[in-house]
FIDREN-927593 format. One line per 8 residues: number of its first residue (from 0); for each residue x, y, z of C-alpha. Coordinates in Angstrom, 1 decimal, always signed. Last residue first. Example, Ala and Ser with C-alpha at 12.3 -4.5 7.8 and 13.67 -1.06 7.14 Angstrom:
<rs>
1 = +13.7:-1.1:+7.1  +12.3:-4.5:+7.8
</rs>
This chain:
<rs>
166 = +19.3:-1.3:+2.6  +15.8:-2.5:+2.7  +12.6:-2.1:+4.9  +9.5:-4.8:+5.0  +7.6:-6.0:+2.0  +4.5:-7.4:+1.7  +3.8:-10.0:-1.0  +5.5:-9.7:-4.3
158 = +8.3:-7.2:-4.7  +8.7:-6.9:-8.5  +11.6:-3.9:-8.0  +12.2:-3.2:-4.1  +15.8:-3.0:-4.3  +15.8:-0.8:-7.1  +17.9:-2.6:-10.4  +18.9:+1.4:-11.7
150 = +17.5:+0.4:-15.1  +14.7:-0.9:-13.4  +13.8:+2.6:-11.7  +13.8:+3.9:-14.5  +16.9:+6.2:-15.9  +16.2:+9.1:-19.1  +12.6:+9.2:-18.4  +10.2:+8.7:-20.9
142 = +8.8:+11.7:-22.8  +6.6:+14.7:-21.7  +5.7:+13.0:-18.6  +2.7:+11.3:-17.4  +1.2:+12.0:-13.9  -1.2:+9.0:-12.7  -3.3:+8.9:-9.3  -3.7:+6.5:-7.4
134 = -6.3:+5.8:-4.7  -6.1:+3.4:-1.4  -7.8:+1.0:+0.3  -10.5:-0.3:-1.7  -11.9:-3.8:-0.5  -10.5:-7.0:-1.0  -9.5:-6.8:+2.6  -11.4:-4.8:+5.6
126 = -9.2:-2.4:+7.8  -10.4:-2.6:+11.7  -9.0:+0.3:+13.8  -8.5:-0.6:+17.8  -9.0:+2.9:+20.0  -6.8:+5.7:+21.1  -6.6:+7.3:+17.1  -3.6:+7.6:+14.8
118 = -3.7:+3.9:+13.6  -1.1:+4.1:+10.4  -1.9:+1.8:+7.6  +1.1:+1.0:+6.0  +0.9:-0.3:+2.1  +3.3:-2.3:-0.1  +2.4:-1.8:-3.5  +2.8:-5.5:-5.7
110 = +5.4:-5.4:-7.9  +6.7:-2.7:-10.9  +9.0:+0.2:-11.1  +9.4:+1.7:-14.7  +8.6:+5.1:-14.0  +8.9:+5.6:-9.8  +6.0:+4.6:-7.4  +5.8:+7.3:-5.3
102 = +6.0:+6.5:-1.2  +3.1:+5.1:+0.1  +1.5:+6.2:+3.3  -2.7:+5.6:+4.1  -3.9:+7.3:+7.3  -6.9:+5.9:+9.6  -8.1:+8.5:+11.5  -11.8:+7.6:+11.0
94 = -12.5:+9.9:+8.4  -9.1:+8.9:+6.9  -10.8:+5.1:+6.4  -13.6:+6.2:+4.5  -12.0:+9.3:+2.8  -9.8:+7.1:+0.7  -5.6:+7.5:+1.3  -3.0:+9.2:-1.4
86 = -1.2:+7.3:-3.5  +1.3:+8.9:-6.5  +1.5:+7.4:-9.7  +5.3:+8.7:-12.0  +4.6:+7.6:-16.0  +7.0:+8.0:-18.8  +8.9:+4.7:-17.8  +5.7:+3.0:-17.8
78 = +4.6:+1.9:-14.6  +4.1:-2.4:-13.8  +1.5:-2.5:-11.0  +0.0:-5.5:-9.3  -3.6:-5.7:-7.6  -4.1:-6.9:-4.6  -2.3:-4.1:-3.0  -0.3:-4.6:+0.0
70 = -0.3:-5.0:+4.0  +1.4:-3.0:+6.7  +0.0:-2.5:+10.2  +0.1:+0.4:+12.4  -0.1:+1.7:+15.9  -1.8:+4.1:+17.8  -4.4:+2.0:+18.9  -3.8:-1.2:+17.9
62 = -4.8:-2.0:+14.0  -7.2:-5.1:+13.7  -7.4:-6.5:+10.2  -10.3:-7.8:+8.9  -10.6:-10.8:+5.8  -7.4:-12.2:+7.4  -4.3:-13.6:+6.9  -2.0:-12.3:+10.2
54 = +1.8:-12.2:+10.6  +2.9:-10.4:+13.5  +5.6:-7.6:+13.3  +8.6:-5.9:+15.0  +10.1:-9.8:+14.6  +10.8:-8.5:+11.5  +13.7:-6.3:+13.4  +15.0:-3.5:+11.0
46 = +18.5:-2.5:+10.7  +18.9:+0.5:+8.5  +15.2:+1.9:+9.2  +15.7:+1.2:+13.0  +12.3:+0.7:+15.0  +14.2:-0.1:+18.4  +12.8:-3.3:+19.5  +10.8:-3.8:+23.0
38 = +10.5:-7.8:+22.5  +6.8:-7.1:+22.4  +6.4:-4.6:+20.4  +3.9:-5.4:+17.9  +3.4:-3.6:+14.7  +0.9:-5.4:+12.2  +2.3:-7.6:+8.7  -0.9:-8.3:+6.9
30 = -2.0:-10.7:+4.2  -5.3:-10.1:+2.8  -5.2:-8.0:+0.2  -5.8:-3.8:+0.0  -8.0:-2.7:-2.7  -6.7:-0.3:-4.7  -8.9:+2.5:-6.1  -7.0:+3.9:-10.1
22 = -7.5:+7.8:-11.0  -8.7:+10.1:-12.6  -12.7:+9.6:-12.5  -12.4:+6.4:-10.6  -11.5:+2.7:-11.7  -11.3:+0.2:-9.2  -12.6:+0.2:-5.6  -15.4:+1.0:-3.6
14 = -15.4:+0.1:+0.6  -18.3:-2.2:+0.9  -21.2:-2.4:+2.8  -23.4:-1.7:-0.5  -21.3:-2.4:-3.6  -19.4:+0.2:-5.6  -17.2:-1.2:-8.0  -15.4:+0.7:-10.9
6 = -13.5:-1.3:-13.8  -11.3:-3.5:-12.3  -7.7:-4.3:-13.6  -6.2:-7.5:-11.9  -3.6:-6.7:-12.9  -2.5:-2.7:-12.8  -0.4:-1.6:-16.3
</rs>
């Protein structure tokens, strides 16, 4: 279901990742799309400007203040169609007003997970790659469910890389 699967890692400096106790840590890769403005583009969900964004591959990405910067998981997913995993952010980064926002991934979606880091405070953020980002957490149904999200083809089914807004 997640490749590459890690069991849990905890190194000194580093942000852990990998197994937890009910859960699965993240780590966050090394391509990164971050929110500039410079052409003064309207953020428009159902017509949305990639020139909104500058392309960085790094080991550290630097957030502006009160922006954000969208990247994705190293690690690839493929859910069961009884399964729904929900993300919520690690305390390392939203101690420092750094907030982690996926959307559910859906039983029987699969890809890479596309990730936006959201810079809430007045000062440059740093996020560190191939170190945990994120946690999810798995909620298993009764039984499959009747329509996946690859029986309904969803436009961001076995997305690879980072993936900007869809119609």
């Amino acid at each position: 279901m997640i490749e590459p699967f890690v069991e849990s890692q905890r190194r000194d400096g580093c942000i852990s990742y990998g197994l937890s106790s009910y859960g699965y840590d993240a780590r966050v890769a090394d391509e990164f799309k971050i929110f500039t403005n410079v052409d003064s583009a309207v953020v428009d969900p159902k017509d949305f400007a990639a020139n909104s964004f500058v392309d960085r591959k790094t080991d550290c990405c630097i957030i502006p203040p009160n922006s954000f910067a969208l990247a994705r998981t190293v690690e690839y997913f493929r859910v069961p169609r009884d399964v729904l995993v929900i993300c919520l952010g690690k305390s390392t980064y939203a101690r420092c007003g750094i907030i982690v926002n996926v959307t559910p991934l859906e039983p029987g979606w699969e890809g890479h997970v596309t990730l936006e880091f959201s810079n809430t405070t007045p000062l440059p953020a740093k996020i560190y790659a191939n170190e945990g980002a994120c946690q999810f957490l798995f909620l298993q149904g009764n039984e499959p469910c009747e329509t996946s999200y690859a029986d309904r083809a969803g436009k961001y089914m076995g997305q690879q890389g980072v993936t900007l807004p869809r119609l």
